[in-house]
C-alpha positions in Angstrom: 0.0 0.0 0.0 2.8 2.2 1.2 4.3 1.5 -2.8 1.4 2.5 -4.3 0.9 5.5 -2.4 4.3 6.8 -3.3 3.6 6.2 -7.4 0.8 8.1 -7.3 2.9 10.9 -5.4 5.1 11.1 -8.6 2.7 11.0 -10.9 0.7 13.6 -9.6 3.8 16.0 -9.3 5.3 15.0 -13.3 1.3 16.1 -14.1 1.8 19.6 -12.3 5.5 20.3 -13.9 3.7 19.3 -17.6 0.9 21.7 -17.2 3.1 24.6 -15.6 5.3 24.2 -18.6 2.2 24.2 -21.0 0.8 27.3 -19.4 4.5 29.0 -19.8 4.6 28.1 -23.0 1.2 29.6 -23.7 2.2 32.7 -22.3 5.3 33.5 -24.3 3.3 32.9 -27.3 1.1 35.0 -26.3 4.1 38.0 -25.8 5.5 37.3 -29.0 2.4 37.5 -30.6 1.4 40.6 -29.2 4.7 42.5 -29.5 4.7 41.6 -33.0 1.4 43.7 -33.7 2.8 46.4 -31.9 5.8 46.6 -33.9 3.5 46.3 -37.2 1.2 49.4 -36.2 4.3 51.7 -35.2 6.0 50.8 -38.8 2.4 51.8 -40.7 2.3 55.1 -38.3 5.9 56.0 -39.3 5.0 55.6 -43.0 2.1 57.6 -43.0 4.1 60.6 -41.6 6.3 60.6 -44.2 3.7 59.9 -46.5 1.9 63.4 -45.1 3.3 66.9 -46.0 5.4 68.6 -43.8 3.7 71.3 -41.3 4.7 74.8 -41.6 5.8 76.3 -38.3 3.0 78.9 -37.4 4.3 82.4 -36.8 4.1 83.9 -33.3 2.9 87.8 -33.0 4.4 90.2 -31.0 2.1 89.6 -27.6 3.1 85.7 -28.0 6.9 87.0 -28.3 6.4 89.2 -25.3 5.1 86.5 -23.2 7.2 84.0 -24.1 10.5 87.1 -22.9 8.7 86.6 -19.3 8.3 83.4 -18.4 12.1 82.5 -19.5 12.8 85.4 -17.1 10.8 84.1 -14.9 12.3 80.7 -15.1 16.1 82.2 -14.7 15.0 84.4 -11.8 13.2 81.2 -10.2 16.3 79.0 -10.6 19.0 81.1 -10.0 21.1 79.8 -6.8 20.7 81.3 -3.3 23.9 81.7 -2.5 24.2 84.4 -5.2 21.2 86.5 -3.3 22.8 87.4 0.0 25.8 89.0 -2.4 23.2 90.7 -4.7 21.8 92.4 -1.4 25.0 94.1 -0.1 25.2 95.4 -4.2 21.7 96.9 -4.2 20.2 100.0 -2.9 16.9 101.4 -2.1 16.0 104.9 -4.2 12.3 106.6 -3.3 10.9 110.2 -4.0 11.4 109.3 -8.0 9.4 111.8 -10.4 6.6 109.2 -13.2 4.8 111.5 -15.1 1.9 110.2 -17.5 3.7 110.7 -20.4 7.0 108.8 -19.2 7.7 105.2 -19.9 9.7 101.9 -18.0 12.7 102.2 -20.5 13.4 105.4 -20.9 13.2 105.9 -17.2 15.4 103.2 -16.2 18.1 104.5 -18.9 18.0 108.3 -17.1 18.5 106.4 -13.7 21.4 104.1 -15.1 23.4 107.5 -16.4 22.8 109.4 -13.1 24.1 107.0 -11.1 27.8 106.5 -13.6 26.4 104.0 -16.8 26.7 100.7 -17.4 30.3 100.8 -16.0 29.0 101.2 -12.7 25.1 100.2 -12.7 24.5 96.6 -13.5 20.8 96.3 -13.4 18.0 98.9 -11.9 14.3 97.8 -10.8 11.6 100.0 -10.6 8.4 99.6 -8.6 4.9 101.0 -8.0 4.9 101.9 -11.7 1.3 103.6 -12.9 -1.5 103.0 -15.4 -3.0 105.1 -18.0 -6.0 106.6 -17.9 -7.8 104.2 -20.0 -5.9 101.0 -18.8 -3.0 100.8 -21.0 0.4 100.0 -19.8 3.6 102.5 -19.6 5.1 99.3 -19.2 5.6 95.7 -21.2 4.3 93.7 -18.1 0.5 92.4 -17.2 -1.7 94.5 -15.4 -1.7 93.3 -11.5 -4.3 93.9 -8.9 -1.9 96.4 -6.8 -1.9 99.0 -9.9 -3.0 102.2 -9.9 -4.1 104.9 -12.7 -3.1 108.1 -13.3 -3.3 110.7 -16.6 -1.2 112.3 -18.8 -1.0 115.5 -17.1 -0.1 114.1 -13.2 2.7 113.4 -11.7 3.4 110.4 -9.0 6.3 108.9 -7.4 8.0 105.5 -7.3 10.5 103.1 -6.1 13.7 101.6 -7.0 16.1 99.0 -6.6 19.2 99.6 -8.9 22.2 96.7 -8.3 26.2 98.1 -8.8 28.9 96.6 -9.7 31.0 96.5 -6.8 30.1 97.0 -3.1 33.0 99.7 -2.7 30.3 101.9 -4.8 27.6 101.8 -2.6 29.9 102.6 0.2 31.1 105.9 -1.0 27.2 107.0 -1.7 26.3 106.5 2.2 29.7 108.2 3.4 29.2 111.1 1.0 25.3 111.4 3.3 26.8 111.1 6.1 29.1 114.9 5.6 25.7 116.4 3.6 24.9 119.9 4.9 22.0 121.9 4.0 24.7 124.7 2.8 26.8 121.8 0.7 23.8 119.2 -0.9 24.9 115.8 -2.2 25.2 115.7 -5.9 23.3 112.8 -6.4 20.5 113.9 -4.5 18.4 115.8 -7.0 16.9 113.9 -10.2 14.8 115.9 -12.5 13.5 118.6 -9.8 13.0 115.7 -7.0 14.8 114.8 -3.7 16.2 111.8 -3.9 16.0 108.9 -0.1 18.7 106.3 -0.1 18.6 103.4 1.6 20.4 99.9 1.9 18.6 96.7 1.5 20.6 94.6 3.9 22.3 97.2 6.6 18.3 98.1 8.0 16.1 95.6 9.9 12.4 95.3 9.3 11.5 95.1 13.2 11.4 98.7 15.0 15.2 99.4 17.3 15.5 101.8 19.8 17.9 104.0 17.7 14.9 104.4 15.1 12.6 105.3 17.9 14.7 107.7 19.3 15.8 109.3 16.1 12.3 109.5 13.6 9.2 111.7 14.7 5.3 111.4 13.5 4.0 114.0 11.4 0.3 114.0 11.3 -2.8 116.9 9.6 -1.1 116.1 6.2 -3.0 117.3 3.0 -4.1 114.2 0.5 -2.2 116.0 -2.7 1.0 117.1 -0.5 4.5 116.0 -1.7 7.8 114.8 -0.3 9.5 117.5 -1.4 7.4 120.4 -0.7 7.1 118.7 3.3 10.7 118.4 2.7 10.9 122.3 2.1 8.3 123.5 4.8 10.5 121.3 7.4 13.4 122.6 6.6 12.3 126.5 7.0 10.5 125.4 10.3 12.8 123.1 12.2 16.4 124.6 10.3 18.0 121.0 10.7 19.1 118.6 8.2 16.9 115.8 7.4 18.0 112.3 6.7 14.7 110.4 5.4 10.8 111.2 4.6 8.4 108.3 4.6 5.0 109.2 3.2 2.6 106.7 4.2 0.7 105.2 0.8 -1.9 103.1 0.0 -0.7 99.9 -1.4 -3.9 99.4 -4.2 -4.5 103.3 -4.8 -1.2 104.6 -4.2 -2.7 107.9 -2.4 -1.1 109.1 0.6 -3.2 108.6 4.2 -2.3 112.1 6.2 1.0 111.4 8.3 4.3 110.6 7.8 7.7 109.5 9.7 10.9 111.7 9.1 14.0 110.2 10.2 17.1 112.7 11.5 20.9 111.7 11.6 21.3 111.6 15.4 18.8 111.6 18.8 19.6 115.4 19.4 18.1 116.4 16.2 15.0 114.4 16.6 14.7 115.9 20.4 14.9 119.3 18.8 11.7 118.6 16.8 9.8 117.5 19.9 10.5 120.4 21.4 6.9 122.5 22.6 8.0 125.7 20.1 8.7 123.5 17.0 5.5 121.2 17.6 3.1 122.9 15.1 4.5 123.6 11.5 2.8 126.1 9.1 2.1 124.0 5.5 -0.3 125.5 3.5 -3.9 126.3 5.3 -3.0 124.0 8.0 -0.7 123.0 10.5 1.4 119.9 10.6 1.8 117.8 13.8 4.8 117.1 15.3 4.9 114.4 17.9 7.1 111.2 18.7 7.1 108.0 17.4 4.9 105.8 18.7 5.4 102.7 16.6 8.0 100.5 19.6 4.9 101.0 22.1 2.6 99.9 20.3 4.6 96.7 19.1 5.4 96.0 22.7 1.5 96.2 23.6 0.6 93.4 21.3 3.3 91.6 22.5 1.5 91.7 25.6 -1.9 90.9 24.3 -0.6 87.9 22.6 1.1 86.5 25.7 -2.3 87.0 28.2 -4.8 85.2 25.3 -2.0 82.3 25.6 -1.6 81.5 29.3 -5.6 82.0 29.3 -5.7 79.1 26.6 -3.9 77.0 29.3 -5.7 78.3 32.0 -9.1 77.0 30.3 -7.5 73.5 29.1 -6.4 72.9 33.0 -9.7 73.1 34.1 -11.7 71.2 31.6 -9.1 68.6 32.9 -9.3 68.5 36.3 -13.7 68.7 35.5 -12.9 65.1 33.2 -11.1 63.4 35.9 -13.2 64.4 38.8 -16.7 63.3 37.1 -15.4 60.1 35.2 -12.7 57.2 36.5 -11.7 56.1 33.1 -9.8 58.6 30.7 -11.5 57.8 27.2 -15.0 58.0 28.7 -15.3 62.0 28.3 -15.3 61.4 24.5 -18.7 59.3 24.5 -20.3 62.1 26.9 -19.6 64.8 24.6 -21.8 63.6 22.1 -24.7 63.2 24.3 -24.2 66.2 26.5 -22.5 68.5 28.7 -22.4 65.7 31.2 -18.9 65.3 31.3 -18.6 68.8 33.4 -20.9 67.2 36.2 -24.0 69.0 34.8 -27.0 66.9 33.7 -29.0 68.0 30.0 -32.5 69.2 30.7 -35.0 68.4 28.3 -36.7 71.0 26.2 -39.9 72.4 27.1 -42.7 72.2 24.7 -44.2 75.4 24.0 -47.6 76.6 25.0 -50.5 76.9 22.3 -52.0 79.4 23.9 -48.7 81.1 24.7 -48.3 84.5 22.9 -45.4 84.6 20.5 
């Protein structure tokens, strides 16, 4: 019995190997088969193109042109290393207070900028920002019209921002140490640009967070009119206070680009800035009102939410203690709060009263 056991043992296991090798067999026909019809169709697919005629190349107009310029710009700016960016900072500096009239454009602005600040020897690239529409929507510029943009017409006159990038560092240097011995007898050369007062300002030397030394040293002027300019505040300082200024901030919109009623004027040192403050020099004659000099305010107020910010936390903690200590006092086990909280507030030792029905005869 044991014998016959065994030769059925081997025959069933010779049966298995001849159908697995059947079935593989099958299979690789099937491949073969099947890559061969693919081969076929690619060879008739490749014969019909060269069969067709060729297809002329379509021409692209000038808006395709322009928008194909960007995005490789785009690309380059996106993929350009960031190593290179802390370098490009110490290069760059921060011009305000520049003169766009309606009939100016992009280019030919950025080319007066380049030559008043030494060419293409010295200026590698320059950036402007806050750059106008026309009346009727059309651009001074080749770029799309954004969401921050604002219009203006032919006959106004607005300022913007820029960003201009030299050569060498040694360049920038020599601007901010040529400030530093400005008088209002003996101006900086650079500091006028077609009838306009020129603000300098690094990129990487300034923080964005408020110091001491900027508290101390800026002042808040507030009653300023909407259509009033840097440089004619810039004049009626000057006559009023007889000190030299350093910086004018006019506060702006960011959508409409028109100015809110106050500005921050920044002086060289503390003892100018405490000579403004003084009670005689307080209220400046501009026009048919009087400007109001006061101090700056902005560190205090920074500080205060500070504060805020610190009591809503430790009252976030506060609450979350106490729901805690509630849980563990009414139930034993820690994951039985989670069932109660769909039922009720019976987790916090109070019990849900049922709903009233109302009255029919019950006024509304």
């Amino acid at each position: 019995k044991e014998r016959k056991k065994a030769i059925k043992r081997e025959e069933r296991k010779k049966k298995e190997e001849e159908d697995n090798r059947m079935k593989d067999d099958k299979e690789e026909v099937n491949n073969n088969k099947k890559n061969e019809k693919e081969n076929e169709t690619l060879k008739e697919k490749e014969e019909l193109k060269k069969l067709e005629p060729p297809k002329k190349k379509k021409k692209l107009s000038k808006k395709e042109m322009k928008k194909l310029k960007m995005t490789k710009a785009t690309t380059k700016r996106k993929f350009s290393k960031e190593e290179d960016e802390p370098e490009k900072n110490e290069r760059t500096l921060f011009v305000s207070n520049i003169p766009f009239k309606g009939t100016d454009t992009d280019k030919g602005l950025r080319r007066k900028l380049k030559s008043h600040f030494g060419g293409g020897k010295r200026v590698e690239s320059v950036r402007l920002r806050d750059i106008p529409i026309s009346e009727k929507g059309n651009l001074y510029r080749d770029i799309k019209v954004r969401k921050q943009m604002y219009s203006i017409k032919k006959e106004e006159e607005t300022e913007i921002k820029a960003y201009i990038v030299f050569k060498t560092k040694a360049s920038i240097e020599t601007i901010m140490n040529k400030l530093k011995l400005e008088t209002l007898e003996t101006p900086y050369d650079l500091r006028m640009f077609l009838g306009n007062r020129l603000q300098f300002d690094r990129v990487t030397g300034r923080e964005k967070e408020i110091t001491k030394d900027d508290h101390l040293c800026t002042v808040f002027i507030g009653n300023i009119p909407y259509d009033a300019t840097t440089n004619e505040l810039y004049k009626a300082l000057i006559d009023h206070l007889q000190c030299p200024i350093e910086n004018i901030r006019l506060v702006r919109d960011r959508t409409t680009n028109a100015s809110k009623g106050f500005a921050y004027v920044r002086f060289a040192t503390k003892a100018l800035a405490a000579l403004a403050k003084q009670a005689d020099k307080r209220k400046c004659p501009f026009r048919e009102k009087t400007l109001h000099i006061r101090r700056d305010d902005r560190l205090a107020a920074a500080k205060l939410k500070e504060k805020k910010q610190a009591q809503k936390a430790k009252t976030k903690e506060r609450r979350k203690k106490r729901q805690v200590s509630t849980r563990q006092k009414v139930f034993a086990d820690p994951d039985q709060w989670k069932q109660q909280l769909r039922r009720g507030p019976a987790w916090q030792g109070v019990q849900a009263q049922p709903k009233k029905k109302p009255n029919k005869h019950q006024k509304k």
